[in-house]
C-alpha positions in Angstrom: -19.1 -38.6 -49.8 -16.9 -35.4 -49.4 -15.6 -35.2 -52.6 -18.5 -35.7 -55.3 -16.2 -37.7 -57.8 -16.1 -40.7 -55.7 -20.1 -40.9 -54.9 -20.1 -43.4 -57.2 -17.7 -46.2 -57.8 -16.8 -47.6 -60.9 -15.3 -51.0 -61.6 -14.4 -53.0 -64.1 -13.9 -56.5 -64.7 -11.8 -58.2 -67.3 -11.6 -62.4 -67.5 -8.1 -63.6 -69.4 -6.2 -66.4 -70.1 -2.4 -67.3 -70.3 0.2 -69.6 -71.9 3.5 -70.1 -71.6 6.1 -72.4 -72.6 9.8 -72.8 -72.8 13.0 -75.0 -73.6 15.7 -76.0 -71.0 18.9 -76.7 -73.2 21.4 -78.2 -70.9 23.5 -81.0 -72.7 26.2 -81.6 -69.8 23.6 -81.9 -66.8 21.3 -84.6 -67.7 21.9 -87.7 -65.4 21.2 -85.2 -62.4 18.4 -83.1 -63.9 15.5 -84.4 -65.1 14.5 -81.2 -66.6 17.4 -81.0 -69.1 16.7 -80.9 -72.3 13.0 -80.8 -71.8 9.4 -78.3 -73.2 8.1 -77.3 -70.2 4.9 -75.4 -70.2 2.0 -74.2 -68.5 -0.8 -71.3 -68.3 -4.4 -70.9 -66.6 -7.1 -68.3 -66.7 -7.0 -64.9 -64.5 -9.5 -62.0 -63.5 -8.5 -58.4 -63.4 -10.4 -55.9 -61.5 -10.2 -52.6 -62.0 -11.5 -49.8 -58.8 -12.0 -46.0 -60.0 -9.7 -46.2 -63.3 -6.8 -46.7 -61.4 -6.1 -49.6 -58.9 -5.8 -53.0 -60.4 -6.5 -56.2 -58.2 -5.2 -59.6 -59.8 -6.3 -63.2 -59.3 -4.6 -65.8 -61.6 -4.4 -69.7 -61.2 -1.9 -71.5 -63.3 -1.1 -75.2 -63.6 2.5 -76.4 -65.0 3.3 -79.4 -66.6 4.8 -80.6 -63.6 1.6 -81.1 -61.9 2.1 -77.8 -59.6 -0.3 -75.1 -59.4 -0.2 -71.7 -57.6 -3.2 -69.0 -56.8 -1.4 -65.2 -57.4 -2.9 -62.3 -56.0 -1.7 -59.0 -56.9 -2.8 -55.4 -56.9 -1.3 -52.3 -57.3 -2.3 -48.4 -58.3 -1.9 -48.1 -62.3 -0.9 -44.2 -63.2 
């Protein structure tokens, strides 16, 4: 390399979890939403991966108590 502060890569590599939950208060609605009035919740686990102290790439899988589930990717320079 050029520049002798990337010759050698550093990563790092966190494993988390999430939860979350909530309460849909809607008296007037309820014949024509089934969600009214209702807990709904749902969380999964993640990875972080962190490239030379400053880039961030994110993989997260989280399930809802609906049955649907979702695969997020994200990433994005952290300063």
């Amino acid at each position: 390399m050029f520049i002798s502060q990337f010759d050698q890569m550093s990563v790092s590599i966190w494993f988390r979890g999430s939860f979350d939950f909530g309460y849909i208060n809607k008296p007037t609605y309820k014949a024509t939403n089934f969600l009214a009035n209702s807990w709904l919740f749902g969380g999964g686990p993640a990875l972080d991966i962190l490239i030379y102290n400053n880039y961030k790439i994110s993989i997260e899988y989280n399930l809802y108590r609906l049955g649907q589930s979702g695969l997020y990717l994200g990433g994005g320079f952290s300063f």
